[in-house]
PAFINU-607499 format. One record per residue: residue in one letter; x, z negated, y of N, C-alpha, C in turn; chain. Coordinates in nm, 4 decimals, decimal comma. Layout:
+-----+----------+----------+----------+----------+----------+----------+----------+----------+----------+-------+
: res :      n_X :      n_Z :      n_Y :     ca_X :     ca_Z :     ca_Y :      c_X :      c_Z :      c_Y : chain :
+-----+----------+----------+----------+----------+----------+----------+----------+----------+----------+-------+
:   A :        X :        Z :        Y :        X :        Z :        Y :        X :        Z :        Y :     A :
...
+-----+----------+----------+----------+----------+----------+----------+----------+----------+----------+-------+
***
This chain:
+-----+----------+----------+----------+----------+----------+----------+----------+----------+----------+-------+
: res :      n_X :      n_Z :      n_Y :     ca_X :     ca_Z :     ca_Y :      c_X :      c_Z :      c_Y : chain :
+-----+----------+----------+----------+----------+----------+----------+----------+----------+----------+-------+
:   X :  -3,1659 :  -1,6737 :   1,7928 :  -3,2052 :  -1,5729 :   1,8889 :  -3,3560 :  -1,5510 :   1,8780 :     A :
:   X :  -3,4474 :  -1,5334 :   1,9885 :  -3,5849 :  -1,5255 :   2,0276 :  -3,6345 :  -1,3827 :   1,9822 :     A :
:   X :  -3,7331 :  -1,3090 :   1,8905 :  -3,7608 :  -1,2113 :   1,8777 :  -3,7707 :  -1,1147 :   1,9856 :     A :
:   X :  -3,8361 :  -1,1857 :   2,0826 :  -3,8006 :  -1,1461 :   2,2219 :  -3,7162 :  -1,0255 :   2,2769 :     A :
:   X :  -3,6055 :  -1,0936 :   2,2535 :  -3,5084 :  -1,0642 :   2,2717 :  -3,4333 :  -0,9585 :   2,2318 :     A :
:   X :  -3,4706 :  -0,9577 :   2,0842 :  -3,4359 :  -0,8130 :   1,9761 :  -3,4551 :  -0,6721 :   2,0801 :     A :
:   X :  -3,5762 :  -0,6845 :   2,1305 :  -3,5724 :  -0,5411 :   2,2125 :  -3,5066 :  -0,4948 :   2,3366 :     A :
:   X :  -3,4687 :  -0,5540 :   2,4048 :  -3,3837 :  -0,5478 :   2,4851 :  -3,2092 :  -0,5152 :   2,4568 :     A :
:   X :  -3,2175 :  -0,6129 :   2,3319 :  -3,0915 :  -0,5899 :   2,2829 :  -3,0559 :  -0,4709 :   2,2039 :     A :
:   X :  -3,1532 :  -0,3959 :   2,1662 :  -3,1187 :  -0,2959 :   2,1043 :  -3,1454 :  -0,1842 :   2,1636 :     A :
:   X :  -3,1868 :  -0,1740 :   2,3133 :  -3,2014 :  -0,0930 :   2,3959 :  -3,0564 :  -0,0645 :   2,4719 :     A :
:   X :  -2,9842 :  -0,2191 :   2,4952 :  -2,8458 :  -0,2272 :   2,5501 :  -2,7457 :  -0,1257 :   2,4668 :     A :
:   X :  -2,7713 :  -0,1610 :   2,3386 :  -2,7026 :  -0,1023 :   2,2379 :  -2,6919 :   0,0330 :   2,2350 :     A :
:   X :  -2,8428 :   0,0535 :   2,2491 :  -2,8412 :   0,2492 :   2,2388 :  -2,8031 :   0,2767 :   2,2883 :     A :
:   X :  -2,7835 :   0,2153 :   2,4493 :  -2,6927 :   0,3011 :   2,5544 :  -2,5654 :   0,2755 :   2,5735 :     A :
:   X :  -2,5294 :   0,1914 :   2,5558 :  -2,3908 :   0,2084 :   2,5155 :  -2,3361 :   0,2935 :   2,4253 :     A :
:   X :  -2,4149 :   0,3302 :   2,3026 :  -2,4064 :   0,4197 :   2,1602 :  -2,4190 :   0,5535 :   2,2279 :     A :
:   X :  -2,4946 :   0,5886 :   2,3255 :  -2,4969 :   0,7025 :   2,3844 :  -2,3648 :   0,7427 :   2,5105 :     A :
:   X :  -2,3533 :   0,6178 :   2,5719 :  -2,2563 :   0,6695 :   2,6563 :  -2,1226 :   0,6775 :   2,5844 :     A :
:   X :  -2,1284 :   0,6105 :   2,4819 :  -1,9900 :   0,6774 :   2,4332 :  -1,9817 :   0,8003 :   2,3666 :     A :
:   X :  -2,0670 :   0,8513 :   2,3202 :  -2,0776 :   0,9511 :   2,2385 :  -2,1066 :   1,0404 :   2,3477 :     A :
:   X :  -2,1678 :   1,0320 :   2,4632 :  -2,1398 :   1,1612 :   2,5850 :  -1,9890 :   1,1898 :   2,5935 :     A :
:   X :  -1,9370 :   1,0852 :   2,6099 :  -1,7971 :   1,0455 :   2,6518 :  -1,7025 :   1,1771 :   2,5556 :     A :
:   X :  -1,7071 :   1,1155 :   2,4463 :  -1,6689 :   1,1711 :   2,3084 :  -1,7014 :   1,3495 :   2,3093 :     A :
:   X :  -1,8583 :   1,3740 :   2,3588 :  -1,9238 :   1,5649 :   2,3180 :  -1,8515 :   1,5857 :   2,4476 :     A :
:   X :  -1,8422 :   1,5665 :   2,5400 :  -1,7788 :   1,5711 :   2,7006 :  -1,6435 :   1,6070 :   2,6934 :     A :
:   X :  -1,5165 :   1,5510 :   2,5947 :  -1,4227 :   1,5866 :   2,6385 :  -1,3643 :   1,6706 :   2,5178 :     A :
:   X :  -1,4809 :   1,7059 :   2,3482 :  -1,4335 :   1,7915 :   2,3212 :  -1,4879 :   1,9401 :   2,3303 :     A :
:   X :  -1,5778 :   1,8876 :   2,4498 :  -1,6210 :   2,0661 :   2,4703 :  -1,5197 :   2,1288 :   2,6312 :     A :
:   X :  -1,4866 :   1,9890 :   2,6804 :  -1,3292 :   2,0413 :   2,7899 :  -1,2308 :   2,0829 :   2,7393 :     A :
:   X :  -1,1798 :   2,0071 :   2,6159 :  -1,0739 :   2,0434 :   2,5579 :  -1,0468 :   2,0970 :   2,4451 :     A :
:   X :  -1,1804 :   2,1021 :   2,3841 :  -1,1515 :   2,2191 :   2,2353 :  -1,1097 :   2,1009 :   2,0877 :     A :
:   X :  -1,0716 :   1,9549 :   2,1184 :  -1,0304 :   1,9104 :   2,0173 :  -1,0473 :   1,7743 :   2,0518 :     A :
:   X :  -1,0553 :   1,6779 :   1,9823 :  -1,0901 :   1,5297 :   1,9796 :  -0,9688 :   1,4785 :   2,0582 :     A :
:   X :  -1,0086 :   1,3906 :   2,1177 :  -0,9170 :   1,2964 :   2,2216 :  -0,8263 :   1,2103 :   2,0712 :     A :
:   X :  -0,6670 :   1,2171 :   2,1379 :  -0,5968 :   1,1155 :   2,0263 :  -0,5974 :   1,0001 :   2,0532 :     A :
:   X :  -0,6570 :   0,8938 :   1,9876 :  -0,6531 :   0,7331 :   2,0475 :  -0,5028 :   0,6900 :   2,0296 :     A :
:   X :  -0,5218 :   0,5998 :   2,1369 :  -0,3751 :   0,5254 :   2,1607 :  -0,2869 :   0,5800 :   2,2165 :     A :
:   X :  -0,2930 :   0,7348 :   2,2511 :  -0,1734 :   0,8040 :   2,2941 :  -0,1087 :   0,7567 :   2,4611 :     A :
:   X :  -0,0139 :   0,6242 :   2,3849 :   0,0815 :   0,6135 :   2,4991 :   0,2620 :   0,6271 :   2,5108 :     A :
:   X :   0,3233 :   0,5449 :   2,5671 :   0,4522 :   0,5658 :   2,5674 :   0,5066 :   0,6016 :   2,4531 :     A :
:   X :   0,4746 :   0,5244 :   2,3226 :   0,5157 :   0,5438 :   2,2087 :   0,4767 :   0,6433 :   2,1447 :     A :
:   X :   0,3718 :   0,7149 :   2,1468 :   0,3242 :   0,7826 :   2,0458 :   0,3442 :   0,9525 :   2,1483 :     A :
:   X :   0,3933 :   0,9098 :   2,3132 :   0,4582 :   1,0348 :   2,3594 :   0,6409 :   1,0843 :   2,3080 :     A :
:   X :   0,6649 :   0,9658 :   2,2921 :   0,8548 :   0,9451 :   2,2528 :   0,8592 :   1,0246 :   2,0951 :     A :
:   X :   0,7309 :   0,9530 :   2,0025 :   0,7151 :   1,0311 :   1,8826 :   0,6905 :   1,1497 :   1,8758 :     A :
:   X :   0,5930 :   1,2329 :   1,9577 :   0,5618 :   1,3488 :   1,9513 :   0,7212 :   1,4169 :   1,9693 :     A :
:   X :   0,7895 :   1,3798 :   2,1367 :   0,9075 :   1,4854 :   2,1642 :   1,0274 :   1,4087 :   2,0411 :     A :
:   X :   1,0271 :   1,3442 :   1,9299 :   1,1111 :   1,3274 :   1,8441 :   1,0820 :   1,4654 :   1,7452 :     A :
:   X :   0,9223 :   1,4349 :   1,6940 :   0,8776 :   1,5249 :   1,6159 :   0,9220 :   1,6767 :   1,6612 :     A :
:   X :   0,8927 :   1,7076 :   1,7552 :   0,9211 :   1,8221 :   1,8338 :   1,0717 :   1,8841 :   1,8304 :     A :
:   X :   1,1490 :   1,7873 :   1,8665 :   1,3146 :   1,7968 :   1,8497 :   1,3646 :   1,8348 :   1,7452 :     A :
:   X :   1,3294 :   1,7344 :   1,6082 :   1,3302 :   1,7682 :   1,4467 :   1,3163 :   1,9278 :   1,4105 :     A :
:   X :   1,1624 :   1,9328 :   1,4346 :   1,1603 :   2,0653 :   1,4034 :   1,2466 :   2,1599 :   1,4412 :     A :
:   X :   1,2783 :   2,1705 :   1,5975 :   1,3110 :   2,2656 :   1,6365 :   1,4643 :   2,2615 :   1,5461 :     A :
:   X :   1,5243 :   2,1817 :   1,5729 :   1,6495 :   2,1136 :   1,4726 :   1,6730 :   2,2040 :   1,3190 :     A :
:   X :   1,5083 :   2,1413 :   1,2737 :   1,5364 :   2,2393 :   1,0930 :   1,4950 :   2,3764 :   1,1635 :     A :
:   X :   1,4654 :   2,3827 :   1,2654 :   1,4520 :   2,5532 :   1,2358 :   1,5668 :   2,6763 :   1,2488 :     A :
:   X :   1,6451 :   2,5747 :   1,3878 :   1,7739 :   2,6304 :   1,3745 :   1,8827 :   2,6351 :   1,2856 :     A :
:   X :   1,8624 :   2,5625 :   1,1728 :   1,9609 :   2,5675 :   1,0904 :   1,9808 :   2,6715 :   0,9570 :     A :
+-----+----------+----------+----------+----------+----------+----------+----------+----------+----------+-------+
***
């Protein structure tokens, strides 16, 4: 790689480093708490298992 080059590339970088991290201050000042990664089908089926359980030991 051309020294050249170094600056540009680390200009790409910052902004990407920045737009994610807007991304990131952006949705925990909407929502009060960090976004959960991955949260899809599976990890919605787990939550209402978790949810069920409890309610389960509580009634007993």
């Amino acid at each position: 790689m051309s020294w050249e080059s170094m600056l540009p590339m680390g200009v790409i970088s910052a902004m990407i480093f920045v737009m994610a991290n807007s991304q990131d201050v952006i949705n925990k000042l909407t929502t009060g708490k960090p976004k959960h990664p991955r949260n899809d089908a599976w990890d919605r089926a787990m939550d209402e298992r978790d949810a069920r359980i409890k309610q389960e030991a509580h009634q007993v």
